[in-house]
C-alpha positions as a Markdown table, in Angstrom:
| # | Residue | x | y | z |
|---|---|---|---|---|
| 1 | Unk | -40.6 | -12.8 | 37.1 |
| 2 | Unk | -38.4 | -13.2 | 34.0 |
| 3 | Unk | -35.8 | -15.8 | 33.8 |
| 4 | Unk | -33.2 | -14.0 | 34.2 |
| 5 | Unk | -34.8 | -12.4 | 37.4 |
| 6 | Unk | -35.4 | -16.0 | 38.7 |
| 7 | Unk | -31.9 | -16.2 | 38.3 |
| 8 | Unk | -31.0 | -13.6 | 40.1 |
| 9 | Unk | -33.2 | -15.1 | 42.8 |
| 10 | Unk | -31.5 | -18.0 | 43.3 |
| 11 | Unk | -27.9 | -16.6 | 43.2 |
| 12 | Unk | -29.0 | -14.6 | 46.7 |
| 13 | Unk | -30.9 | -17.8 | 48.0 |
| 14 | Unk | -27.1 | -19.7 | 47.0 |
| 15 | Unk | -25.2 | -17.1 | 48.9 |
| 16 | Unk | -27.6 | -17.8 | 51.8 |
| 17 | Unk | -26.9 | -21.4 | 51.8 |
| 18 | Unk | -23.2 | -20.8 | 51.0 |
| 19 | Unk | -22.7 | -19.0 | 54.8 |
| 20 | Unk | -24.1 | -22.0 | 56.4 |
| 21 | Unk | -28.4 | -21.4 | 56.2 |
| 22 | Unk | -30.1 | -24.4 | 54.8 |
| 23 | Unk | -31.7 | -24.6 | 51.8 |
| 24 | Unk | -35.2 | -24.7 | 53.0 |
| 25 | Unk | -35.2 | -21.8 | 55.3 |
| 26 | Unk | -33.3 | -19.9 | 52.3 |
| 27 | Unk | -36.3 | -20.4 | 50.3 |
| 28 | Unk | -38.9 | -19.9 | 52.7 |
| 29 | Unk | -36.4 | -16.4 | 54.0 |
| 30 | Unk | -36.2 | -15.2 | 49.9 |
| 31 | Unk | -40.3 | -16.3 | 49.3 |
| 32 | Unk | -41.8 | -14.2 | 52.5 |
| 33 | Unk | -40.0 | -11.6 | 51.0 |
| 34 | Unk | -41.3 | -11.9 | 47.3 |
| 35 | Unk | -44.3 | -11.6 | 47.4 |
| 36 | Unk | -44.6 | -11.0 | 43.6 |
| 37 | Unk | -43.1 | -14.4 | 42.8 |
| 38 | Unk | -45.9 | -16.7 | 41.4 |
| 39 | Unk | -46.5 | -20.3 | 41.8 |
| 40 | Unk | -44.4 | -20.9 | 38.5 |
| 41 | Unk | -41.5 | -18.5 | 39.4 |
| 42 | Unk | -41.6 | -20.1 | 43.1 |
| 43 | Unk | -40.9 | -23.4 | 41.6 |
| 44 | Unk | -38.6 | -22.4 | 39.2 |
| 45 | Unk | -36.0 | -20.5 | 41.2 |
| 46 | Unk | -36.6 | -24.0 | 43.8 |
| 47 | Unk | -35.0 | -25.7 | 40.9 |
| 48 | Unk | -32.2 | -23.9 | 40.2 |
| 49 | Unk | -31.2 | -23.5 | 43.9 |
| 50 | Unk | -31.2 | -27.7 | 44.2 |
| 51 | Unk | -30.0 | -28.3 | 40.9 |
| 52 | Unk | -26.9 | -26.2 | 42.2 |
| 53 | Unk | -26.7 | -27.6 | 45.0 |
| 54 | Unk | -26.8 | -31.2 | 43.9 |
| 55 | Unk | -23.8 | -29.8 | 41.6 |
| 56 | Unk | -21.9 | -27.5 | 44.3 |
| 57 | Unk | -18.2 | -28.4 | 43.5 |
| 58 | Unk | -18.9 | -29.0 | 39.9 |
| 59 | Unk | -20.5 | -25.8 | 39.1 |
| 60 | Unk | -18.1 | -23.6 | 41.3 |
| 61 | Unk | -15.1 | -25.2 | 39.1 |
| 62 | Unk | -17.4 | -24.3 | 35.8 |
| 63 | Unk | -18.0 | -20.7 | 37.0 |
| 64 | Unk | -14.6 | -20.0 | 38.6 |
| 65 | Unk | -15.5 | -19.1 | 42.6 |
| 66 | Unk | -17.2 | -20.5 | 45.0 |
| 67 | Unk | -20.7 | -17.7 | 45.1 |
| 68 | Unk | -23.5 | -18.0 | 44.0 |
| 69 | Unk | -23.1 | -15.8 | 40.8 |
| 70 | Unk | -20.4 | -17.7 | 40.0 |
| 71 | Unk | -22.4 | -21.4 | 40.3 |
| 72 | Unk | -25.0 | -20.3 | 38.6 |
| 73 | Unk | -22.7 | -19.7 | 35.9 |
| 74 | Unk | -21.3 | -22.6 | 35.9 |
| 75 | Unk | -25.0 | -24.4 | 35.8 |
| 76 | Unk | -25.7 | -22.7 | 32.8 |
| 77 | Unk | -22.7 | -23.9 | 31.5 |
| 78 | Unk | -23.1 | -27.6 | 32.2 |
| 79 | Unk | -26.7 | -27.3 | 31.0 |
| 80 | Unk | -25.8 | -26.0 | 27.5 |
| 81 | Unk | -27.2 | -22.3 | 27.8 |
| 82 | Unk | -26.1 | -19.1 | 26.5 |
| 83 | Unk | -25.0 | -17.2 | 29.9 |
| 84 | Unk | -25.8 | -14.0 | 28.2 |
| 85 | Unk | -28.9 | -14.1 | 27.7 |
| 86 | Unk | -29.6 | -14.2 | 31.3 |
| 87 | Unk | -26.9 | -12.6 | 32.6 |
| 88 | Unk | -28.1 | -8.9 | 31.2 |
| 89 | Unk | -28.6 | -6.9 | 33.5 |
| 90 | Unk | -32.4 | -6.8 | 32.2 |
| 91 | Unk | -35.6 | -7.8 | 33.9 |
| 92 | Unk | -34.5 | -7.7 | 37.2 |
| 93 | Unk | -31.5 | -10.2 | 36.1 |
| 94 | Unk | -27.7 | -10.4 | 37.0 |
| 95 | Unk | -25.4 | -7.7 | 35.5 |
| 96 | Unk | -23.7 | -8.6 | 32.6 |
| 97 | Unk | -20.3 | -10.8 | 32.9 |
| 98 | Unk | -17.3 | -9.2 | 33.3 |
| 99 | Unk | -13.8 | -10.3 | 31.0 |
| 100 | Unk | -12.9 | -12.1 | 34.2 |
| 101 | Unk | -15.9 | -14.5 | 34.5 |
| 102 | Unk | -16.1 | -14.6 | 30.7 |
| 103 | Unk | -12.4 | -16.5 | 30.9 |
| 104 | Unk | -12.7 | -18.4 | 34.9 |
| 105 | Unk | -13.7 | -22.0 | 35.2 |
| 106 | Unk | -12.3 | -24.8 | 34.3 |
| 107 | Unk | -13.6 | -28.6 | 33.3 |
| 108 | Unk | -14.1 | -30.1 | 36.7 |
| 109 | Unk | -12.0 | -33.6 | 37.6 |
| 110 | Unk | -12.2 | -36.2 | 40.5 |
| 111 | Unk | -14.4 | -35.4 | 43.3 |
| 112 | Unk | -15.1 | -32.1 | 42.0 |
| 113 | Unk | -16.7 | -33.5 | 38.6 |
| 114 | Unk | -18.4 | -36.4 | 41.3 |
| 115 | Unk | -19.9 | -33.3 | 42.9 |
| 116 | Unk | -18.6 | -35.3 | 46.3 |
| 117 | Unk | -16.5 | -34.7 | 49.0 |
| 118 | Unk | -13.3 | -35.8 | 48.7 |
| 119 | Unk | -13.6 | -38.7 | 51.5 |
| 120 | Unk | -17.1 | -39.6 | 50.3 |
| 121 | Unk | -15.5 | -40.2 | 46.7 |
| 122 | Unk | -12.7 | -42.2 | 48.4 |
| 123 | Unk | -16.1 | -44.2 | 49.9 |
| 124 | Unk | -17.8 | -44.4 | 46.5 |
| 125 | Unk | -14.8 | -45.8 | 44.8 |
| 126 | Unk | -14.0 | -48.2 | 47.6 |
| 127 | Unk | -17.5 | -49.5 | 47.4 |
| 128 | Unk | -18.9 | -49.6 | 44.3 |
| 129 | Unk | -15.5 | -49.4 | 42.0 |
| 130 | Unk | -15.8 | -49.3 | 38.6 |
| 131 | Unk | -19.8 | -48.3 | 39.4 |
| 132 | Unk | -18.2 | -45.2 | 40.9 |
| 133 | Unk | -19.2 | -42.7 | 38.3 |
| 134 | Unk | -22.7 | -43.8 | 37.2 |
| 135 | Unk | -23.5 | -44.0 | 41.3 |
| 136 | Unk | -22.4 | -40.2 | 41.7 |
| 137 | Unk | -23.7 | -39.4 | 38.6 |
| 138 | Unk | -26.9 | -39.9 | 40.1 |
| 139 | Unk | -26.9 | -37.5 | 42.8 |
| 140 | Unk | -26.3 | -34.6 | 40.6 |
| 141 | Unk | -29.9 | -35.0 | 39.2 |
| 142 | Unk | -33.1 | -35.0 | 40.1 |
| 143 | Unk | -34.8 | -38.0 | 41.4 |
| 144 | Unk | -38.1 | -39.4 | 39.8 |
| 145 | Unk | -41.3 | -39.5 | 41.7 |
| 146 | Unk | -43.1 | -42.8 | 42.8 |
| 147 | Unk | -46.3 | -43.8 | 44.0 |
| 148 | Unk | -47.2 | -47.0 | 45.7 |
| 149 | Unk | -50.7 | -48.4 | 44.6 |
| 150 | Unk | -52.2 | -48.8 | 48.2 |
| 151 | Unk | -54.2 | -52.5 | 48.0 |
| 152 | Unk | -56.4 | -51.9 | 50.9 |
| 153 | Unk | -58.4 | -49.4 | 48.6 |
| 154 | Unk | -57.8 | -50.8 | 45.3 |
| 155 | Unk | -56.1 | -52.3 | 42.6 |
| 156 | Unk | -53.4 | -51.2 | 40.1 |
| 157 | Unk | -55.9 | -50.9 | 37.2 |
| 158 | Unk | -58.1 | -48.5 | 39.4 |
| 159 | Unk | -54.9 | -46.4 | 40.1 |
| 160 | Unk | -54.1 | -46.0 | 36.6 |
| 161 | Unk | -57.7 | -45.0 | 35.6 |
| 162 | Unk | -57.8 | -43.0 | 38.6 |
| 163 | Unk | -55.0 | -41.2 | 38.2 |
| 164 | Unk | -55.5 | -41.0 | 34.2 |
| 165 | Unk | -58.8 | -39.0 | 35.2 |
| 166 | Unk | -57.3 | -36.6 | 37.1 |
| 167 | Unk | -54.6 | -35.6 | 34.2 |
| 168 | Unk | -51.6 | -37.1 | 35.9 |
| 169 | Unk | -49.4 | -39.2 | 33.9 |
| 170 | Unk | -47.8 | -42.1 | 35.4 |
| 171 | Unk | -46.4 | -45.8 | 34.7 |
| 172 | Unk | -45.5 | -49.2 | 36.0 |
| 173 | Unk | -41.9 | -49.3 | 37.4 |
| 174 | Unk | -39.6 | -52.4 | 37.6 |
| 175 | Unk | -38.5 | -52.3 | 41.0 |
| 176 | Unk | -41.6 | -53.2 | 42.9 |
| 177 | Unk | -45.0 | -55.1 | 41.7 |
| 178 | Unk | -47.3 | -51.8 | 42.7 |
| 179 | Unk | -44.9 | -49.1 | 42.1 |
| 180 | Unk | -45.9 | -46.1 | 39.7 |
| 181 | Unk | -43.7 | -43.7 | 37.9 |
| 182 | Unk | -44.9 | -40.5 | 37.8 |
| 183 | Unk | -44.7 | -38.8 | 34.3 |
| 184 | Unk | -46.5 | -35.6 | 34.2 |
| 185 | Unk | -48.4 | -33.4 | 36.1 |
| 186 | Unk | -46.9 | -34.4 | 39.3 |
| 187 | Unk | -47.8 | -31.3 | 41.7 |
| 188 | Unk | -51.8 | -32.2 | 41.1 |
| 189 | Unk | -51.0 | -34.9 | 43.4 |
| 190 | Unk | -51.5 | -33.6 | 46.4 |
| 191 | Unk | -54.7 | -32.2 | 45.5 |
| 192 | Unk | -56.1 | -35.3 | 43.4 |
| 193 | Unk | -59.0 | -37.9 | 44.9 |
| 194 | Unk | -56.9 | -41.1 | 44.4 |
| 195 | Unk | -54.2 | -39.3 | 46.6 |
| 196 | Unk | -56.9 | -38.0 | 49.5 |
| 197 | Unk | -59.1 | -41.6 | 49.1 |
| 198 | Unk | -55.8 | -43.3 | 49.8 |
| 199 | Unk | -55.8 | -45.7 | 47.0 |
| 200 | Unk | -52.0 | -44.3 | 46.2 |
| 201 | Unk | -48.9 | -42.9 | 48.4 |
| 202 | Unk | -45.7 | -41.1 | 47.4 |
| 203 | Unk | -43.3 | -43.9 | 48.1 |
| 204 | Unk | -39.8 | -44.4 | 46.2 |
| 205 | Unk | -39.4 | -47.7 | 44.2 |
| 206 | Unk | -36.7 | -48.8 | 46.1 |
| 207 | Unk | -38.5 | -48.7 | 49.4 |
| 208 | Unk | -41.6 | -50.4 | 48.3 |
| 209 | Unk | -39.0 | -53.3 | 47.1 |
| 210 | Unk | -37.5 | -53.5 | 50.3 |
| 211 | Unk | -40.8 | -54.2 | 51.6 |
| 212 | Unk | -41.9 | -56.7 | 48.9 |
| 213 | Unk | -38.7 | -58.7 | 50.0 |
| 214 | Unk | -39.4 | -58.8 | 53.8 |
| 215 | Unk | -40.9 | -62.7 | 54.7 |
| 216 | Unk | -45.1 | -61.2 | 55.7 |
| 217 | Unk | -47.9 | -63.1 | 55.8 |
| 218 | Unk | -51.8 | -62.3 | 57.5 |
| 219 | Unk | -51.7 | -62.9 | 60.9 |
| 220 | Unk | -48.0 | -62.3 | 62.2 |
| 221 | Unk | -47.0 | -60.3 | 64.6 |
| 222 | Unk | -45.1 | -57.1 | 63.4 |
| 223 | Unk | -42.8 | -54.2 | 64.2 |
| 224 | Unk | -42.0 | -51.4 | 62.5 |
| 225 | Unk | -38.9 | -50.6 | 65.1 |
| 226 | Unk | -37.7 | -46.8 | 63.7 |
| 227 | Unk | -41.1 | -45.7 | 61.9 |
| 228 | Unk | -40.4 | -42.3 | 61.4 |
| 229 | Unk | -43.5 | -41.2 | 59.1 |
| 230 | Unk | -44.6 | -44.2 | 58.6 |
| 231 | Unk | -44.4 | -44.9 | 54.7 |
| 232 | Unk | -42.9 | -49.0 | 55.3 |
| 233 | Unk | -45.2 | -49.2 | 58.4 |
| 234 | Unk | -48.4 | -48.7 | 55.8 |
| 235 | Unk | -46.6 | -50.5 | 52.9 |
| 236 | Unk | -46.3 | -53.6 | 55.3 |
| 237 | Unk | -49.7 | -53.3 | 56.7 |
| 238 | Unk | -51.5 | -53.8 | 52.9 |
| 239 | Unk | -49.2 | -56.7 | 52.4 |
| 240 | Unk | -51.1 | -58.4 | 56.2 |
| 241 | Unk | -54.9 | -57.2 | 54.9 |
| 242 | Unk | -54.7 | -54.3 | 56.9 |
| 243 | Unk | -52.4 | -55.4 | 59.7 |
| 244 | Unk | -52.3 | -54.8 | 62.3 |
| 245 | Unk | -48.8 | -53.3 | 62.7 |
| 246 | Unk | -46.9 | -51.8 | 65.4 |
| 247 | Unk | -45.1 | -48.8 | 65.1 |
| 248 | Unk | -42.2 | -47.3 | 67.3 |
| 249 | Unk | -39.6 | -43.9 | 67.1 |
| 250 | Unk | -37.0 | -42.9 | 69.4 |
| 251 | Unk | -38.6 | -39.5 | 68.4 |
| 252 | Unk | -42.1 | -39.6 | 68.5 |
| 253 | Unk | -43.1 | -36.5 | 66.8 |
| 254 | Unk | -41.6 | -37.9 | 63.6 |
| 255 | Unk | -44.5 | -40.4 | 63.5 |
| 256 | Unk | -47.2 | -37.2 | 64.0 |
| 257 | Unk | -48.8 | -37.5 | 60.8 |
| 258 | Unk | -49.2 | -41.5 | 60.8 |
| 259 | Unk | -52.4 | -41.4 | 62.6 |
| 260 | Unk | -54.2 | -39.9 | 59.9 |
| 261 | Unk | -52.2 | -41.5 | 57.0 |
| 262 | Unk | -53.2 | -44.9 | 58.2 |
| 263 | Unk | -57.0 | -43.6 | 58.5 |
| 264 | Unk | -56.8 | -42.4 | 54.9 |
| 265 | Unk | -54.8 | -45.9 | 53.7 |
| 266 | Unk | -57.5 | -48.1 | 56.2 |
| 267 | Unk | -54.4 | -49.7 | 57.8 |
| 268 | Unk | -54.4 | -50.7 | 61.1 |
| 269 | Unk | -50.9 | -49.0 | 62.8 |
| 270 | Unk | -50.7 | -49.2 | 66.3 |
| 271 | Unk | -48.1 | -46.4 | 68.1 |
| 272 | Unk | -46.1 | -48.3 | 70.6 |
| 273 | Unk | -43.9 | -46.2 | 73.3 |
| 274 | Unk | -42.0 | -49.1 | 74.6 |
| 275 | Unk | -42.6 | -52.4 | 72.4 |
| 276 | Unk | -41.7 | -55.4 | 74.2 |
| 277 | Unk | -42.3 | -58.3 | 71.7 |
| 278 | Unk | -42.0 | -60.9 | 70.9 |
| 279 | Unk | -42.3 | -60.3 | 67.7 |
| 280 | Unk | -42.3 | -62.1 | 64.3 |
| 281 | Unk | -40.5 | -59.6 | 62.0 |
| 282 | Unk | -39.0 | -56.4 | 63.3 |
| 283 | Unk | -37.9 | -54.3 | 61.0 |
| 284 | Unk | -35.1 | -51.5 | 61.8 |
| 285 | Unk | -35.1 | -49.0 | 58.8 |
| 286 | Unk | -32.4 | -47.2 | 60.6 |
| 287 | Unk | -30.7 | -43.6 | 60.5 |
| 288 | Unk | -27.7 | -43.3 | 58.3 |
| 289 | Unk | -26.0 | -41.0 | 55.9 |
| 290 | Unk | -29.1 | -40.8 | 53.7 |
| 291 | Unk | -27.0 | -41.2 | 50.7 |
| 292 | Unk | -29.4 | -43.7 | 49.1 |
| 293 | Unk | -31.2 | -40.5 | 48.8 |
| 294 | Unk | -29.3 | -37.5 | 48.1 |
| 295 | Unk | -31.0 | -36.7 | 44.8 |
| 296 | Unk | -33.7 | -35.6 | 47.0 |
| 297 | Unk | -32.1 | -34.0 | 50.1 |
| 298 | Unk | -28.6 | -33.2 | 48.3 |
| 299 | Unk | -27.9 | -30.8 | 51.0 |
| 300 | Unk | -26.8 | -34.3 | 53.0 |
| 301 | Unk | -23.6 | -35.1 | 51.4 |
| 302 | Unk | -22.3 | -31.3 | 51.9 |
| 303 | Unk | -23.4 | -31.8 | 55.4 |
| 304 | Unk | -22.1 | -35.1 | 56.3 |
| 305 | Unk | -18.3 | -35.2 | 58.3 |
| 306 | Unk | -16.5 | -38.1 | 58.9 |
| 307 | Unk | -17.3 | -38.1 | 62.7 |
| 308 | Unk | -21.0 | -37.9 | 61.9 |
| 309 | Unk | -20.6 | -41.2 | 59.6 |
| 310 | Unk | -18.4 | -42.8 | 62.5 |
| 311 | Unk | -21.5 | -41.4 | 64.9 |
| 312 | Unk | -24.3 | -43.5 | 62.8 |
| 313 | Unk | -22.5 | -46.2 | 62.8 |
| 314 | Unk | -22.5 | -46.9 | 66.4 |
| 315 | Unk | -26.3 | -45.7 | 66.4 |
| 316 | Unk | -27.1 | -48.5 | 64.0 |
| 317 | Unk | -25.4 | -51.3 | 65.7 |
| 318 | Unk | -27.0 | -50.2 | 69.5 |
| 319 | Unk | -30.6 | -50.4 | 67.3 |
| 320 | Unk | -29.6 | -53.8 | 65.4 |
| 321 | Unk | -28.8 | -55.3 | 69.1 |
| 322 | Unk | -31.9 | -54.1 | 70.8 |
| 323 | Unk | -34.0 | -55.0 | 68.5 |
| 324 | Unk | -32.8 | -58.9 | 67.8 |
| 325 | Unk | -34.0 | -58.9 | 71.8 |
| 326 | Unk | -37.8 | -58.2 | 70.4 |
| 327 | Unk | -38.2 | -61.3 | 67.9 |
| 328 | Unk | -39.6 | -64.2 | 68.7 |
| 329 | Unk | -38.0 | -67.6 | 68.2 |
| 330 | Unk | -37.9 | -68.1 | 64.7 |
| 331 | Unk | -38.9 | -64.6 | 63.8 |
| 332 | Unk | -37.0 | -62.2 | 61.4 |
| 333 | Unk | -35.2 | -59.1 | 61.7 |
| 334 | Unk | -34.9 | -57.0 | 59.3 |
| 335 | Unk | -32.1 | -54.4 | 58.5 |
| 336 | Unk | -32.8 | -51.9 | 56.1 |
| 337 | Unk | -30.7 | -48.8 | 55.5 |
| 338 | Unk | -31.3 | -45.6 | 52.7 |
| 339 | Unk | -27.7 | -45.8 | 52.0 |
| 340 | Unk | -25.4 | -46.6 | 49.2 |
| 341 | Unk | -22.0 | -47.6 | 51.8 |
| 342 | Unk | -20.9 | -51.0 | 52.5 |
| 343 | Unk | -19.7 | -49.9 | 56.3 |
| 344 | Unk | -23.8 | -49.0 | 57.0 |
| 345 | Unk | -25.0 | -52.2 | 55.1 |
| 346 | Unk | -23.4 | -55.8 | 55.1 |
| 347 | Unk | -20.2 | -54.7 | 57.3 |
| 348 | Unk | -22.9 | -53.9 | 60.1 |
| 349 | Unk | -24.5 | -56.9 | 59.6 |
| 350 | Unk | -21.3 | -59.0 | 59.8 |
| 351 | Unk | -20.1 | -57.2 | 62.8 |
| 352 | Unk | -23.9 | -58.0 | 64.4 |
| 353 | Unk | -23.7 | -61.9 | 63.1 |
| 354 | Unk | -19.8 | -61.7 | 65.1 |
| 355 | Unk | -21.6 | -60.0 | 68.1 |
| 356 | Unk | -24.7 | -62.3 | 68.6 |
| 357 | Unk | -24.0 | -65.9 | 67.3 |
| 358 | Unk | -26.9 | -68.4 | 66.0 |
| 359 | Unk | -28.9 | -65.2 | 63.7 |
| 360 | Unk | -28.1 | -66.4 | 59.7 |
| 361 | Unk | -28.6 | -64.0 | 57.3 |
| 362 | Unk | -31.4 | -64.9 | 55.2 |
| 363 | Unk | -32.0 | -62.5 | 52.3 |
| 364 | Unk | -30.3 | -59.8 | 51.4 |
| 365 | Unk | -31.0 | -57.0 | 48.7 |
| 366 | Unk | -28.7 | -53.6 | 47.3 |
| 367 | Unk | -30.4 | -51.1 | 45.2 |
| 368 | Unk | -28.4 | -48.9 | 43.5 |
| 369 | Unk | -29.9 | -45.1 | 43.4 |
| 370 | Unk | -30.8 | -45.1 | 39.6 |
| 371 | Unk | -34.2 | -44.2 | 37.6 |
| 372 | Unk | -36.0 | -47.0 | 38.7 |
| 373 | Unk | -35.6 | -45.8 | 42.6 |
| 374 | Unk | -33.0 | -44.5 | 45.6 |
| 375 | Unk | -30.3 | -46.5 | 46.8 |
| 376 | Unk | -31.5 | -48.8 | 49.5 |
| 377 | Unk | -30.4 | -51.8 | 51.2 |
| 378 | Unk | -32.3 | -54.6 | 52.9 |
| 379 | Unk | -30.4 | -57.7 | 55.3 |
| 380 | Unk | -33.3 | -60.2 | 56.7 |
| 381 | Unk | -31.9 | -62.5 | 59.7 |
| 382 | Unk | -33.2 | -65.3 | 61.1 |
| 383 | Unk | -32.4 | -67.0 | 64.6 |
């Protein structure tokens, strides 16, 4: 495909996800059917479809309507490139532009230049106030890759050597002690030995702090309350030699693939249907809005609604109360959220400190999504 043909591509993939399709089956609709699109052009046209999305309003405003031609447009715009020398009409690329598109658009302001919903602006700003910008700022690019250095079948200089053999370029990141950034060659990975011998998992930064910060030590009892696949359930069971560690999700089929992580990692994660404690540390990485996050899944603030938000809310308060019944005396509950929003972080926690009396909060950690990892936030209570 040319570029201007892998343009073309995603402004029909856009379109798709414009009438309501999400952007996965989009991709996967548009790929069955082009079956002369390469590994390179497959991954190419992926990129413009989420770089668009994770600019929706913002390139809509540049490009003057709200199709996919027209964000496209304005993504070429924003990125500094000559529109015309894609949009040709050559190669399989979009017809030229017309007077009209030539003089639409405008410089985007507010939410729009945010690339937010209005409401979820209002939320930014609330929160984070004169951080406002530079949070929303980084959901309109593309989030770096991490790998956590897995202990249980090596050390960080073994990773590094490891991975330096296989041609894939990492570094140390700040925000947790075996955190790598990934800086080149990031789709061997999946197919490299220090990935399939377990000595390294994709893991943000962010999370692997949250872990670092929880109170573990060899021989406690521990519970990995809302598991999902597993990634803080392995992370904790390298920081207790192994484990072992208990695992638990209101939706089971989200853990499916933990069985054979934790073979590959040599952790020792036991699935638990109905956990009953008590426990030591229960940790409850809870659902929320996923904002902490949305440079990966940037479909998510598009998605979100107001009663959705209100929806989660209860959901994490039910989970924070059950799960202060599993700890022991003396044990620790930890909160941990992906989310960048003070009502899914410390206002829960005060609201569960007002609702159950004698639990003192303990530790508490905010990461702000930046390079060094997604947004996260971590509350550890003690009775």
């Amino acid at each position: 495909m040319t570029p201007a043909a892998r343009v073309q591509a995603a402004i029909g993939i856009l379109d798709r996800i414009a009438a309501g399709e999400a952007a996965e089956k989009a991709l996967l609709g548009w790929a069955r059917g082009a079956r002369y699109a390469g590994s390179k052009d497959r991954a190419a046209v992926r990129d413009h479809v989420f770089d668009a999305v994770r600019r929706w309003r913002s390139t809509a405003v540049l490009g003057g309507a709200e199709t996919g031609r027209a964000r496209m447009l304005g993504l070429l715009r924003q990125q500094g490139i000559d529109p015309d020398t894609l949009f040709s009409g050559a190669g399989h690329g979009p017809a030229p532009l017309t007077q009209a598109e030539r003089a639409a658009g405008r410089d985007p302001a507010g939410a729009e230049a945010a690339d937010l919903p209005d409401w979820l602006w209002q939320k930014v700003v609330a929160d984070w106030a004169d951080k406002a910008e530079t949070v929303a700022d980084a959901f309109r690019s593309r989030a770096e890759t991490f790998l956590r250095v897995n202990t249980l079948r090596g050390d960080l200089d073994e990773a590094l050597r490891a991975l330096a053999e296989e041609g894939i370029g990492v570094e140390p990141a700040p925000r947790a002690r075996f955190a790598l950034r990934v800086t080149g060659n990031t789709r061997a990975l999946a197919r490299s030995e220090a990935y399939a011998s377990g000595l390294v998992e994709l893991q943000d930064a962010s999370s692997q702090a949250v872990v670092e910060a929880l109170p573990l030590h060899p021989g406690m009892t521990v519970l990995d309350q809302c598991a999902g696949g597993g990634g803080k359930a392995l992370a904790m069971a390298a920081r207790l030699n192994g484990g072992p560690v208990d695992a638990h999700d209101a939706d089971p089929a989200r853990m499916a693939d933990l069985p054979g992580r934790a073979a590959r990692a040599g952790a020792d994660i036991r699935m638990v249907a109905d956990p009953r404690g008590p426990y030591d540390l229960v940790l409850t990485d809870v659902p929320c809005s996923g904002s902490g996050a949305w440079r990966r899944a940037p479909e998510g603030k598009w998605r979100l609604t107001p009663d959705r938000f209100t929806e989660l809310g209860i959901i994490q308060a039910s989970i924070l109360d059950a799960a202060s019944g599993l700890v022991g005396r003396g044990g620790a509950l930890a909160y941990a959220t992906c989310s960048i929003f003070a009502a899914e972080n410390r206002d829960q926690i005060d609201r569960f400190q007002a609702r159950n009396p004698g639990w003192r909060l303990e530790t508490e950690r905010l990461f702000p999504p930046d390079q060094d990892g997604d947004g996260f936030y971590l509350a550890v209570l003690r009775r």
